[in-house]
C-alpha positions, 0 to 999 in steps of 0.5 A: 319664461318670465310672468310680466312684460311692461311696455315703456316709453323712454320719455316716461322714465325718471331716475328714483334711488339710482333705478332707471323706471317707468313712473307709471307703474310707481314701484312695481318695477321694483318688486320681483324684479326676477320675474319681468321684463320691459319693453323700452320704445325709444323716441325716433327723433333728433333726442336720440341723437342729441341724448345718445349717451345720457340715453345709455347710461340711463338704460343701464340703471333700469332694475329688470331685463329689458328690450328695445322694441325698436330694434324689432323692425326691418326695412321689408317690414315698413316698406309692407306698411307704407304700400298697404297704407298707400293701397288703402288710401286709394280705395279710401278715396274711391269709397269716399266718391259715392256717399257722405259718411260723415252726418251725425245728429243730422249736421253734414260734418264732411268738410272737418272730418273728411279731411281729417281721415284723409290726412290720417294716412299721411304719417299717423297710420303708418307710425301705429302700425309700425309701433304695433308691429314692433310691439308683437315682435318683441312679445314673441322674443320675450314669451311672457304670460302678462302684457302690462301696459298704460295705453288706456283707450288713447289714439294708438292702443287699438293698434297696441292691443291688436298687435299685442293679442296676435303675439298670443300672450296670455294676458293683455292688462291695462293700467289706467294712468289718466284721471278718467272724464267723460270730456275726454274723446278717447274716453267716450267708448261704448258697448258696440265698439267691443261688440263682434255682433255689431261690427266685423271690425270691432275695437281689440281691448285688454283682457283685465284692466285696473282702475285708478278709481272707483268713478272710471271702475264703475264706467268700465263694468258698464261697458265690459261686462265679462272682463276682470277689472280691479280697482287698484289706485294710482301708482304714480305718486309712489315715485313722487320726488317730494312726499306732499305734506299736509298743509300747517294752516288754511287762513286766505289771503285776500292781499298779495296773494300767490298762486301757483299754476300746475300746467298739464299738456294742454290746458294752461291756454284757459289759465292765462286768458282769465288770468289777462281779463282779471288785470291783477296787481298784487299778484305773485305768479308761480308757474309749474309746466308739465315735464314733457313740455317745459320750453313750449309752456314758458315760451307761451306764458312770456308771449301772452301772460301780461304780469310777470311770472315765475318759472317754477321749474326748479323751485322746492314744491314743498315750500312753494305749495306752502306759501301758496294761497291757491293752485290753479290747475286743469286736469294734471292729478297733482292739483288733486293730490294737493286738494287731499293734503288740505291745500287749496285748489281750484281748476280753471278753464275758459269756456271758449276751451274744451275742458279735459276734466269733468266739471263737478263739485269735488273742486271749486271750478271758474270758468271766467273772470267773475266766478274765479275773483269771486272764489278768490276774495270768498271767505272760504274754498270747500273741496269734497277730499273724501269724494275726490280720493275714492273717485281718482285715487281708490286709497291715497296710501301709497300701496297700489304697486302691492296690490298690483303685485298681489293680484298678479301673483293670483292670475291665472 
């Protein structure tokens, strides 16, 4: 029996100094490695069959002992949740019939949000419960004390921790891997969706969580006030491929300027709409997507960006950072660590879009043509570096996996 079990998606993975590890948990894949497991979810989809050998060899490198949680699932076990799923949609519908449940703050919502749950339950329901149920078997095979995890509160951690609990580890954690806002709707949970008072049907949850800052820790002792949570940091930048330098000098560039767009998943939409109604003409453009959606964020910024850009896909970070006069990005954690190496940033958004970051005054934020040219041709940018590290990074030192390790090896 070992201590720890992290679960890992394969497509979180990246190759650092010949190991093959989850960037989420930085390096504490690395320390104790005699002492934990993984638990690799591998995508069921045409990359699998495209990558199988890449797929291979990677799994390979992988430092600790490891399962495919995958491979957990028979046949019976689908055809159970695809009946169950079936059975309950039907007594759905009916329920449906006699009374509207969808009226929140007295506007009749039914027309979006009926249609939404019903949709629910042709595809997404089922591939949580399956991934849960896998999830569970693979936690009786292993027989670990600690179940790691970075589900936060995103749409399938319910059915993560649920299948997770009944598995009877001892110790369900959760790493928190996003910047916490309150703009995110799976971030805006509150005391009575725990609350076995309030509800037979209440949300599972971690048992211990770990914060990456001080903003998300103080939300989380609102809420769970008998839980273990810890203020760990972020992990992540301790596998970063370049270490961010410090920037060599602050003068702006009024003229011919470049910008650098840091691309999260969803947010690059805002950027190029501000970007089209400023009519620039002097402008060098470098674009950075996000590595899960590469293609899609290029093909967008070719379709409907009016100026010419630069892939920045392959182009050194480092020298690219340095010769920027802004970086312009959204929700991505990089645009922060930037702000605490003295670069300058400023977050962008249309306000036709819903932001997913918290609109504050740590960064310089625009939300339309007139507020971004004003930042832009100001005498200078303020950026609240101290607020931003205590908020979203705790301690910007590099160290979060050895207090991970620390506090793991004090559990009891």
């Amino acid at each position: 029996k070992k201590r720890d079990t992290f679960f890992s998606l394969y497509t979180n993975c990246i190759e650092y100094k010949g190991n093959f590890i989850d960037r989420q948990y930085g390096l504490a894949s690395l320390k104790n490695t005699e002492n934990k497991y993984y638990i690799i979810e591998l995508p069921e989809n045409f990359f699998l069959i495209r990558n199988y050998f890449t797929i291979r060899k990677n799994l390979q490198k992988i430092p600790v002992n490891f399962i495919i949680s995958n491979k957990n699932l028979k046949f019976i076990d689908i055809f159970k949740i695809h009946f169950f799923c079936l059975r309950s949609l039907f007594e759905l519908l009916n329920i449906l019939k006699g009374k509207n449940f969808f009226i929140i703050n007295n506007i009749n919502c039914r027309d979006i949000l009926e249609n939404k749950l019903i949709k629910s339950f042709f595809g997404s329901i089922q591939e949580q419960l399956l991934r849960g149920l896998a999830l569970e078997k693979s936690l009786k095979n292993l027989h670990c004390d600690n179940f790691i995890n970075c589900f936060d509160f995103h749409p399938q951690a319910r059915a993560f921790y649920y299948f997770a609990k009944n598995s009877n580890v001892k110790n369900v954690i959760n790493i928190n891997h996003a910047n916490y806002s309150e703009n995110n709707i799976f971030f805006n949970f509150n005391k009575r969706d725990f609350s076995e008072n309030y509800n037979n049907y209440h949300c599972p949850e971690p048992d211990i969580f770990f914060s990456q800052g001080e903003r998300y820790f103080r939300f989380l002792n609102k809420i769970f006030l008998n839980k273990r949570i810890y203020c760990l940091g972020s992990l992540k930048p301790e596998l970063n491929k370049f270490p961010i330098e410090e920037r060599k000098f602050n003068n702006l560039n009024k003229s011919n300027q470049i910008f650098t767009i840091l691309c999260s998943i969803n947010d690059y939409k805002s950027f190029v709409k501000i970007i089209n109604e400023c009519e620039f003409k002097n402008k060098t453009i470098y674009v950075a997507p996000h590595p899960l959606k590469k293609l899609e964020t290029i093909k967008y910024f070719h379709e409907k960006l009016k100026i010419n850009f630069i892939d920045a896909t392959k182009i050194n970070k480092n020298e690219l950072f340095e010769k920027s006069d802004f970086i312009i990005f959204g929700d991505t954690s990089l645009g922060l660590e930037l702000a605490l190496k003295n670069y300058k940033v400023l977050r962008l958004y249309s306000s036709e879009f819903v932001p997913t970051f918290d609109i504050d005054d740590e960064i310089p934020t625009a939300t339309s043509k007139d507020e971004f040219l004003k930042i832009i041709n100001g005498e200078q940018i303020l950026q609240k570096t101290d607020q931003i590290e205590k908020n979203y990074f705790y301690k910007y030192d590099m160290k979060g996996s050895e207090r991970l390790e620390r506090i793991l090896n004090e559990l009891k």
